[in-house]
VODREN-196338 format. One line per 3 residues: their letters; for each residue x, y, z of N, C-alpha, C. Coordinates in Angstrom, 1 decimal. Layout:
BEGIN
a	X:Y:Z:X:Y:Z:X:Y:Z ~ ...
//
This chain:
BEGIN
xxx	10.4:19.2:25.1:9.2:19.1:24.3:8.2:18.2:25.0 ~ 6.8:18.8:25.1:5.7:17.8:25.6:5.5:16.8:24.7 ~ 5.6:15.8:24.6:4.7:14.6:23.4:3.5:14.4:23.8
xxx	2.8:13.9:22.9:1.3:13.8:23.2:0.9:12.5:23.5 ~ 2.1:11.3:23.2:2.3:10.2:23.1:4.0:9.4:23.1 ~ 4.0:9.0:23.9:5.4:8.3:24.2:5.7:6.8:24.9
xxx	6.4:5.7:24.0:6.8:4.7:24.8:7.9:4.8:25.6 ~ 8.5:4.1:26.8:9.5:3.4:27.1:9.7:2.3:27.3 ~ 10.9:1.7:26.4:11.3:0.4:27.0:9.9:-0.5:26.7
xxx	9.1:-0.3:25.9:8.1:-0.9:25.4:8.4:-2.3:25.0 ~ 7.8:-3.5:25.6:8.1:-5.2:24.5:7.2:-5.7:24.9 ~ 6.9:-6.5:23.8:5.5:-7.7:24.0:5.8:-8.9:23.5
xxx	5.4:-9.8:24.3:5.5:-11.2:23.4:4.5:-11.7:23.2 ~ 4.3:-13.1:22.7:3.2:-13.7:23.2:3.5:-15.3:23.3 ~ 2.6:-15.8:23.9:3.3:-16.7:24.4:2.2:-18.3:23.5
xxx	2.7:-19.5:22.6:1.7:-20.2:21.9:1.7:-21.5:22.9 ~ 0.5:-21.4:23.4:0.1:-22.4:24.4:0.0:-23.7:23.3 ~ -0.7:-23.6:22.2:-0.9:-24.7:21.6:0.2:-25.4:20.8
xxx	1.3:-24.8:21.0:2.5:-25.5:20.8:3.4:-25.7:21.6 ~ 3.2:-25.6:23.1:4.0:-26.2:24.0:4.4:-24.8:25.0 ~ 3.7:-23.8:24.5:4.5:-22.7:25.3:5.2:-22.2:25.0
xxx	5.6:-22.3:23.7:6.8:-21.5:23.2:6.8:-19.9:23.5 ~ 8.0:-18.9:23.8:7.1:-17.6:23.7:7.6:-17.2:22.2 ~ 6.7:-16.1:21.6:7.1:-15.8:20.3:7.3:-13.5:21.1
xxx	8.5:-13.2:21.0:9.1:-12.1:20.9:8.5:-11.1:19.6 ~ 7.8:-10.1:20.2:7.2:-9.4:18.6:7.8:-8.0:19.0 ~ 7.8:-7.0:19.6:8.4:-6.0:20.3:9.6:-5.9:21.2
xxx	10.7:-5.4:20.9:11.3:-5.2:22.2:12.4:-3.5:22.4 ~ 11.9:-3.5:23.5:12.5:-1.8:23.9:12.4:-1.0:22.9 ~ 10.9:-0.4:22.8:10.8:0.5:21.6:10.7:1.7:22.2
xxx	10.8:2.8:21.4:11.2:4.1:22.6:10.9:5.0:21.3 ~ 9.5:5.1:21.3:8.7:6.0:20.2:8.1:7.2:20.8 ~ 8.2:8.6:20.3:7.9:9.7:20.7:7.1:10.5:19.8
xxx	5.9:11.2:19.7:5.5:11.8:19.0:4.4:12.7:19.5 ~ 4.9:14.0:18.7:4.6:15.3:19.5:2.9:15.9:18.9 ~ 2.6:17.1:19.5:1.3:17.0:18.8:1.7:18.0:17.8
xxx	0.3:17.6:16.3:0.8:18.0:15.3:1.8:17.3:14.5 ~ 1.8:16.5:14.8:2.9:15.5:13.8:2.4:14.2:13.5 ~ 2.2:13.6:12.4:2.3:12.7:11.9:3.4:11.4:11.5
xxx	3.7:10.2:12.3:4.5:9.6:12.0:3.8:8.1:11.4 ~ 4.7:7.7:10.6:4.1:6.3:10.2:5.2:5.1:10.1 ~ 4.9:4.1:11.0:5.5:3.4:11.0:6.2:2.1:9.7
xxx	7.3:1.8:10.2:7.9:1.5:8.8:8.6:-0.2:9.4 ~ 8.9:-0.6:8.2:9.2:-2.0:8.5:8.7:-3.1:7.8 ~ 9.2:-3.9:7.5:8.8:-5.4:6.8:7.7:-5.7:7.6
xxx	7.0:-6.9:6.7:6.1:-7.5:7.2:6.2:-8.7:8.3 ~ 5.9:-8.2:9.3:5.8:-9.4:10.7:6.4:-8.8:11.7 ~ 6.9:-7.7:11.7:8.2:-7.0:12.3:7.1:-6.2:13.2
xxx	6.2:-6.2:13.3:5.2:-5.7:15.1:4.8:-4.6:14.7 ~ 4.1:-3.8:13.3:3.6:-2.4:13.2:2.7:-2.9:14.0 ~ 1.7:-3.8:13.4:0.1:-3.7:13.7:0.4:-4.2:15.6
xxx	1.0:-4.9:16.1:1.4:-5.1:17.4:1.6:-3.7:18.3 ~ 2.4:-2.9:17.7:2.6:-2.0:18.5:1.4:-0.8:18.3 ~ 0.7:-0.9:17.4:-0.5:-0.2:17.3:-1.4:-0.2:18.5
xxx	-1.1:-1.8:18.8:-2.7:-2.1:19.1:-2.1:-2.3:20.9 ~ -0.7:-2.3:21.5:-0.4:-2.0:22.8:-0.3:-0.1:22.9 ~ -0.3:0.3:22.1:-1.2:2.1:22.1:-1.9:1.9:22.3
xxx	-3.1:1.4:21.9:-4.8:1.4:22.2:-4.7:0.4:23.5 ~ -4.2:-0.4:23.8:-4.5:-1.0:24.9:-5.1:-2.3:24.7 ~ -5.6:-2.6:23.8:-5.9:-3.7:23.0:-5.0:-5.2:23.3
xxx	-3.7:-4.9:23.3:-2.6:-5.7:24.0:-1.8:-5.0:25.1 ~ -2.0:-5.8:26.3:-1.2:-5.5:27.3:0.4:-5.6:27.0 ~ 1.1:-4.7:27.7:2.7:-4.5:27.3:3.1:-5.3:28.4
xxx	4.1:-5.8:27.8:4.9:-6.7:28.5:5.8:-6.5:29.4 ~ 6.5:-5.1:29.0:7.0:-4.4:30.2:7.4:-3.0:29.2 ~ 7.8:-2.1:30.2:7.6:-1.0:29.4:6.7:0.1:30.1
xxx	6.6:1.3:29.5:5.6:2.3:29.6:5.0:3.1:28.4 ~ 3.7:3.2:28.2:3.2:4.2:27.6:2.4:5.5:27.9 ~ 2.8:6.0:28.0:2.9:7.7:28.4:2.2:8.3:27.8
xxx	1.0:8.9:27.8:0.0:9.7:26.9:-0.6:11.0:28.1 ~ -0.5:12.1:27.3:-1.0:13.5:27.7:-2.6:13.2:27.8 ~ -3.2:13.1:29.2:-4.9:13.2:28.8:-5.5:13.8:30.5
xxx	-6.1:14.9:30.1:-6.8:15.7:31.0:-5.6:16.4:31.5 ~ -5.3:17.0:30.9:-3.7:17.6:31.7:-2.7:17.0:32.6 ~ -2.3:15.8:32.2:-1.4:15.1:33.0:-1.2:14.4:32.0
xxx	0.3:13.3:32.3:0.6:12.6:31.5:0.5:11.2:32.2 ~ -0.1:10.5:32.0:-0.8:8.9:32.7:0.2:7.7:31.7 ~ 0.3:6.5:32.8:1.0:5.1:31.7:-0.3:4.5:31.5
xxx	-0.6:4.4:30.0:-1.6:3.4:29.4:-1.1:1.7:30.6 ~ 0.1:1.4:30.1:0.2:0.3:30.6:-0.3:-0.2:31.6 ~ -0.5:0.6:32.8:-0.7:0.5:33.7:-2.4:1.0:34.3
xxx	-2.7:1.3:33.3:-3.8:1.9:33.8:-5.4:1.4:33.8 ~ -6.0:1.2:34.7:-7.4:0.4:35.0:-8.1:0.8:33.9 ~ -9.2:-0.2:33.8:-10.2:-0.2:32.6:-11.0:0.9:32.6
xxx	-11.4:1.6:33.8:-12.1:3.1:34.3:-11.2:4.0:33.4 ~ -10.0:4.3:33.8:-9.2:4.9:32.9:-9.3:5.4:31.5 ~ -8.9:3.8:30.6:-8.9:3.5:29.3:-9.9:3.9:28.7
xxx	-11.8:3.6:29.9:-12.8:4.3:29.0:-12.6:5.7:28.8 ~ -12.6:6.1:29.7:-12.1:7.8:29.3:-10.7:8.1:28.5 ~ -9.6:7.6:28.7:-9.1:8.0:27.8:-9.4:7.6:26.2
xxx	-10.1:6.6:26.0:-10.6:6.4:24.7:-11.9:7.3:23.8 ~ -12.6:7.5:25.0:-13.6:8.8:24.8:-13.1:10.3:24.6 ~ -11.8:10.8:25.6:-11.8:11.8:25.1:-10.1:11.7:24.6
xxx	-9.6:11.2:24.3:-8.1:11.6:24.2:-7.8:10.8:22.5 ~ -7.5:9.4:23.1:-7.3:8.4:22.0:-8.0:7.7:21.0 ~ -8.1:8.0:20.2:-8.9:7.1:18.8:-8.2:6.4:17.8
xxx	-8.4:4.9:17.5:-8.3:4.2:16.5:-8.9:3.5:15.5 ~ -7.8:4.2:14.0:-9.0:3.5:13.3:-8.3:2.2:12.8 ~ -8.9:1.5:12.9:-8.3:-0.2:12.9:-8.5:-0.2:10.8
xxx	-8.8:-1.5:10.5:-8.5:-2.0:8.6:-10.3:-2.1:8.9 ~ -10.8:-2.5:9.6:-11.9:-3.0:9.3:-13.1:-2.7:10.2 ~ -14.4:-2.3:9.8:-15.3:-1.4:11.0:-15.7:-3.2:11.8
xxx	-15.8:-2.6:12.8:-16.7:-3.6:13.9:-18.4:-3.1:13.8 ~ -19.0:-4.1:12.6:-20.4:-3.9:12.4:-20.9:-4.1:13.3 ~ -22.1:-3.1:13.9:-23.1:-3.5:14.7:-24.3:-3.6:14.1
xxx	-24.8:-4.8:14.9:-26.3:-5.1:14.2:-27.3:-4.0:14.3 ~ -28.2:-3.8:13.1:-29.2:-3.0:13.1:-29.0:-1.6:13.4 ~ -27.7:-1.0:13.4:-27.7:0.7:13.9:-27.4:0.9:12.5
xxx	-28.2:2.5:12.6:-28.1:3.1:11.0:-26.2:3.6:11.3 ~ -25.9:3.7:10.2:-24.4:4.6:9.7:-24.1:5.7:10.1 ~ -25.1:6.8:10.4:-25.2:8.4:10.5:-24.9:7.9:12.2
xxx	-25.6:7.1:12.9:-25.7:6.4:14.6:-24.5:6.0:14.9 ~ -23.7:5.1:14.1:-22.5:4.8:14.7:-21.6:5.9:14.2 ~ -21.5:6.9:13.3:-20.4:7.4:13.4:-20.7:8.8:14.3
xxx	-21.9:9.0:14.9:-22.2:10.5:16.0:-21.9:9.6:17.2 ~ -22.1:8.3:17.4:-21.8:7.6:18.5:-20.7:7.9:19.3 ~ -19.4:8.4:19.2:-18.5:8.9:19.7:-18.3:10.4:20.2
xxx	-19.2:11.1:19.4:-19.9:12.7:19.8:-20.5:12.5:20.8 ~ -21.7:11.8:20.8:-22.4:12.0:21.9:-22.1:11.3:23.1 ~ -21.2:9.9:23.2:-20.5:9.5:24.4:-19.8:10.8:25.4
xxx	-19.4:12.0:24.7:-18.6:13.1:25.2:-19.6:14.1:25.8 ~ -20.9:14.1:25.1:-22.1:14.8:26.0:-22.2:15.9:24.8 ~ -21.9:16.0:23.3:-22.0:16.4:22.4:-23.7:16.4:21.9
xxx	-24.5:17.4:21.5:-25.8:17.7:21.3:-26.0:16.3:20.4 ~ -26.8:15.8:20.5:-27.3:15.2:19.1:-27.6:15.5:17.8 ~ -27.9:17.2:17.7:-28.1:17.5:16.3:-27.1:17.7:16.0
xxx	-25.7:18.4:16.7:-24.5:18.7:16.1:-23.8:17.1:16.2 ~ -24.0:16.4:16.7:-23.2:15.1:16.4:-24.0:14.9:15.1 ~ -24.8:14.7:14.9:-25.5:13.9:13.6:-25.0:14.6:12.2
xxx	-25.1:16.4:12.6:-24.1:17.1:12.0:-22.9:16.9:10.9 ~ -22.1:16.5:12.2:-20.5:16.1:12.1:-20.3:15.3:11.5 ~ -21.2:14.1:12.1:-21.4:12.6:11.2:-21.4:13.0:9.4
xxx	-23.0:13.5:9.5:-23.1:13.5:8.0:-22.4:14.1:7.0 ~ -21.3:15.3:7.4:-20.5:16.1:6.6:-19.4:14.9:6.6 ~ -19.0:14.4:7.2:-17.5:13.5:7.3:-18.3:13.0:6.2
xxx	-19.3:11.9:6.5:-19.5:10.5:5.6:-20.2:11.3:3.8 ~ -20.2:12.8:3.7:-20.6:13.4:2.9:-19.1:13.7:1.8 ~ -18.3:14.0:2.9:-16.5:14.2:2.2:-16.4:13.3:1.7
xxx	-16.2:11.8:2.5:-15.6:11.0:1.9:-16.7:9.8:1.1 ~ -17.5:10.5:0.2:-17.9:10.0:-0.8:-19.0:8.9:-0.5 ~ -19.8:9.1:1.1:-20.3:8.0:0.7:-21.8:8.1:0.5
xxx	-22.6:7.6:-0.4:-24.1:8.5:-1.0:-25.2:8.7:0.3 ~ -25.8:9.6:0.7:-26.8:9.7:1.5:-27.7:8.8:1.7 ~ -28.0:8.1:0.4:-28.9:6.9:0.8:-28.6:6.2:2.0
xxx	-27.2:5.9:1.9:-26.7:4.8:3.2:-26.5:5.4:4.0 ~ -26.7:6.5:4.3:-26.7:7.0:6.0:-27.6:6.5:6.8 ~ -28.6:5.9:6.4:-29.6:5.9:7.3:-29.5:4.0:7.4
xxx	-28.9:3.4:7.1:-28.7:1.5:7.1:-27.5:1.5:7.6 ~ -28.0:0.6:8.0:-26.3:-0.4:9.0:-26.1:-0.6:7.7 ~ -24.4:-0.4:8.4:-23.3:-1.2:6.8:-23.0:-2.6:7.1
xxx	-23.6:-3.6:7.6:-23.3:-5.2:7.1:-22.6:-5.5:6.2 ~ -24.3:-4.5:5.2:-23.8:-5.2:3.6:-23.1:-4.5:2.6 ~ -22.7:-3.4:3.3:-21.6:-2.5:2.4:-20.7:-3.2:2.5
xxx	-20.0:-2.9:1.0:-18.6:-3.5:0.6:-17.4:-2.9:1.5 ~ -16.6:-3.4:0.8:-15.0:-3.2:2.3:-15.1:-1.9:2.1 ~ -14.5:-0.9:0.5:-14.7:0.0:0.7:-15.8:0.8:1.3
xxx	-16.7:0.7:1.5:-17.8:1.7:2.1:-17.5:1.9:3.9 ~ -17.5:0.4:4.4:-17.1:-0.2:5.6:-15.8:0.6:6.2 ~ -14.8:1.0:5.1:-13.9:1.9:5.9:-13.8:3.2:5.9
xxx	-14.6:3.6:5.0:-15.3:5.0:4.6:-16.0:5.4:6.1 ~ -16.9:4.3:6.6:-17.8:4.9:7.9:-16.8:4.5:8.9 ~ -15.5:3.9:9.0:-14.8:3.8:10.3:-13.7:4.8:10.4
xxx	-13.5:6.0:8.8:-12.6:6.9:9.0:-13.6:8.0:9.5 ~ -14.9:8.3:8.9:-15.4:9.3:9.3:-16.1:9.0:11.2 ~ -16.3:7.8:11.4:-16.0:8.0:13.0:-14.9:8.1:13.7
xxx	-13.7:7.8:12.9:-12.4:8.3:13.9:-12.0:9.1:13.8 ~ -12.4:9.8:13.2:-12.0:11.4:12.8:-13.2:12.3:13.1 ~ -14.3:11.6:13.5:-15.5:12.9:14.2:-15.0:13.7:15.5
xxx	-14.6:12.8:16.6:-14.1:13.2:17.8:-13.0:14.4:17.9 ~ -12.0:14.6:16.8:-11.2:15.2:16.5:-10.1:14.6:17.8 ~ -9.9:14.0:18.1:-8.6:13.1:19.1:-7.8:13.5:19.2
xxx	-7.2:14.2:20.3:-5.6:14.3:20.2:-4.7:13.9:19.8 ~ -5.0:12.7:20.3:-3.8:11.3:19.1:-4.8:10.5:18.7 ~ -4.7:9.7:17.4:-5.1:9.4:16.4:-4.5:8.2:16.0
xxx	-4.6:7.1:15.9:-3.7:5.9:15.7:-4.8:5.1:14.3 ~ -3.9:4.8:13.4:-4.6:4.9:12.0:-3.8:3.6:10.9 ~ -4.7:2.1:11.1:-3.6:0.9:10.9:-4.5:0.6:9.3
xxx	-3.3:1.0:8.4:-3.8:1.0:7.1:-5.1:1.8:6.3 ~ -5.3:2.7:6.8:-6.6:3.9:6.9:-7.1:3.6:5.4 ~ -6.1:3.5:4.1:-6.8:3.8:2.4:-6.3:2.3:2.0
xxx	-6.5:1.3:2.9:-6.0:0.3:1.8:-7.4:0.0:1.0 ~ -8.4:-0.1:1.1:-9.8:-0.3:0.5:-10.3:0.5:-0.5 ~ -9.5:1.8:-0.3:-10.1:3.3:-1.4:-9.8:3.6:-2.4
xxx	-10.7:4.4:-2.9:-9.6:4.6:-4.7:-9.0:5.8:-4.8 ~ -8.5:6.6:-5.3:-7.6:7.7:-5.1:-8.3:9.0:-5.1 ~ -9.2:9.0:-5.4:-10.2:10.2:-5.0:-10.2:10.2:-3.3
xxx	-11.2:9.5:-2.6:-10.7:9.1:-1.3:-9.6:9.3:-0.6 ~ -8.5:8.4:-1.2:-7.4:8.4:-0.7:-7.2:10.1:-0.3 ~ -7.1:10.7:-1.4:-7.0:12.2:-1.1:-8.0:12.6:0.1
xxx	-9.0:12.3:0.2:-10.0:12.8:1.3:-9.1:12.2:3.0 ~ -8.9:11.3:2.6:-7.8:11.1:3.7:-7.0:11.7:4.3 ~ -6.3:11.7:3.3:-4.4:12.7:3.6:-5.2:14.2:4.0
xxx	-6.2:15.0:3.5:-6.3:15.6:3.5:-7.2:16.2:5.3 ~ -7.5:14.6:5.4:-8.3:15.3:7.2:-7.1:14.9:8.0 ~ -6.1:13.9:7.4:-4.9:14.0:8.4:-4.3:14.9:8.4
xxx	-4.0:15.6:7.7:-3.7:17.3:7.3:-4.2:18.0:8.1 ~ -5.5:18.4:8.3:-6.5:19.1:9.0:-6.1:18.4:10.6 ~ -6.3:17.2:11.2:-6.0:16.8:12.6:-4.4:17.3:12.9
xxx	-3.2:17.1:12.1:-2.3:17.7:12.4:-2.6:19.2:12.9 ~ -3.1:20.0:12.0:-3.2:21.4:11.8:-4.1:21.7:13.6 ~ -4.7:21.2:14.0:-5.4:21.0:15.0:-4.9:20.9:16.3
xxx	-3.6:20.1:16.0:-2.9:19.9:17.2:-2.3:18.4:17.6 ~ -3.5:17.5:16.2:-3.1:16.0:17.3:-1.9:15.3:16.4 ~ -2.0:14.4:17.7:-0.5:13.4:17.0:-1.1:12.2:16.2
xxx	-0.4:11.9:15.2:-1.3:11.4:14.8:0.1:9.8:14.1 ~ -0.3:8.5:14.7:0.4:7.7:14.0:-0.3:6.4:13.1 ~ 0.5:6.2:12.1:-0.1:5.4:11.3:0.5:4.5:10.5
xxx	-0.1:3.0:9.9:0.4:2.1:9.2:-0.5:2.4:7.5 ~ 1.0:2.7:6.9:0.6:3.3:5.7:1.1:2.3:4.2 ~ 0.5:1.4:4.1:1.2:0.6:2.6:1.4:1.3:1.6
xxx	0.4:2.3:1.8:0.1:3.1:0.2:1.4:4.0:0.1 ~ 2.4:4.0:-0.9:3.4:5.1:-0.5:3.4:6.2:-0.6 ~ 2.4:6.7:-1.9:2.1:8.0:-1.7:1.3:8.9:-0.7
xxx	0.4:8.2:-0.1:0.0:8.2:0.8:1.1:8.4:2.3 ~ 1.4:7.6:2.6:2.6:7.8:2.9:3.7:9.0:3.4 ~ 4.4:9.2:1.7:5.0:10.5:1.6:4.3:11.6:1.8
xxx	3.0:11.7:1.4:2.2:12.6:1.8:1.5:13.1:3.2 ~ 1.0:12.3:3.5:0.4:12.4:5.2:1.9:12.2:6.1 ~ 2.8:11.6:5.9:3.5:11.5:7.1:4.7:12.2:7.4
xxx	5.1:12.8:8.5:5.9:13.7:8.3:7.6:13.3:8.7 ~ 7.7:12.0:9.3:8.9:11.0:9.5:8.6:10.0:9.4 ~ 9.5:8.7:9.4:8.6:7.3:9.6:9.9:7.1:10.9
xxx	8.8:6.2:11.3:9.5:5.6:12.6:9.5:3.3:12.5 ~ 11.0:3.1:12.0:11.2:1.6:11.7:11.2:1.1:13.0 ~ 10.2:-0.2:13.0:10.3:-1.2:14.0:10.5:-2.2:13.2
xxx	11.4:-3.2:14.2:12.4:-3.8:13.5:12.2:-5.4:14.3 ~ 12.2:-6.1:13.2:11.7:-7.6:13.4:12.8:-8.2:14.5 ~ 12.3:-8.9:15.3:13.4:-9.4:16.4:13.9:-10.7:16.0
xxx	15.0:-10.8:15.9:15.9:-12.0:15.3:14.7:-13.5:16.1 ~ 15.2:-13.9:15.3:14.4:-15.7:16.1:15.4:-16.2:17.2 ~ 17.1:-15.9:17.2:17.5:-16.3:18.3:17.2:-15.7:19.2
x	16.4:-14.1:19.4:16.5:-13.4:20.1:15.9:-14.0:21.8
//
């Protein structure tokens, strides 16, 4: 089977300078595979390295040792290893994450940052603006505020515009760290339901999911990462 996404031997630590250098072990030898069209959601107590191992997918945290393996432009490349030239492009056209919380920019209207991913790909501007306003139209958020930066939108609104930009690009793989903790169940369903549609599409899609029905619903296995003992 091709996966769309694969660790080996994946571990990270980190190391607390302000306490003498201790290292603190958060990952070790994880060996996660996930094909496209599949949904998996990571499982596990709290502190046990979901959000950790999320964010060495994205590249966000360098791996410690290990490999991350991702299908992009017809080959299969190691994230780990791979220069910042790289990473832009594979984040442009391959990988997308939607983190808990949008990174506000000052002064850009809402309909702007969420075509902003469209048009980085060389996507028209009318059809990005398009795309933008039907997403941010599904998931409930009023037309008035298309056109204002979200500052001052509430959490909910704020994750409303960071699902409909991670989900404009249509991404192969899809990495998704607590996507409905902010939404109410109307929403929520708007959710499950474009992870539905990106599966249906082709991409792989992994995620940190609290919500259980949510959960049961959008995910099609869970995959446990498992807290590393303290003698470890």
């Amino acid at each position: 089977m091709k996966y769309a996404i694969r660790t080996e031997g994946l571990s990270k630590s980190f190391t607390l300078h302000l306490q003498g250098g201790v290292t603190l072990p958060v990952l070790h030898d994880v060996e996660l595979a996930v094909a496209p069209g599949e949904c998996v959601a990571l499982a596990g107590p709290s502190g046990a390295g979901k959000s950790t191992l999320m964010r060495c997918l994205y590249g966000n945290y360098g791996a410690g040792a290990g490999r991350i393996l991702l299908r992009h432009g017809g080959a299969e490349i190691d994230l780990a290893a791979a220069d910042p030239r790289v990473m832009r492009a594979v984040r442009r056209d391959t990988l997308g994450y939607v983190s808990q919380f949008l990174r506000v920019i000052p002064r850009v209207a809402t309909l702007d940052i969420v075509a902003e991913p469209l048009l980085a790909r060389g996507v028209a501007p009318e059809a990005a603006r398009d795309r933008a306003t039907a997403l941010l139209t599904r998931l409930n958020l009023p037309a008035k505020l298309h056109g204002l930066p979200p500052a001052t939108f509430s959490g909910g609104e704020q994750q409303r515009v960071n699902l409909a930009r991670g989900f404009a690009p249509r991404y192969p793989v899809l990495l998704l760290d607590e996507p409905t903790a902010s939404l109410d169940a109307a929403n929520r369903a708007t959710v499950i339901g474009l992870i539905e549609e990106a599966k249906h599409a082709g991409a792989a899609v992994i995620g940190i999911f609290h919500d259980a029905e949510v959960r049961e619903r959008a995910a099609d296995r869970l995959f446990e990462v498992h807290p590393i003992p303290a003698a470890a």
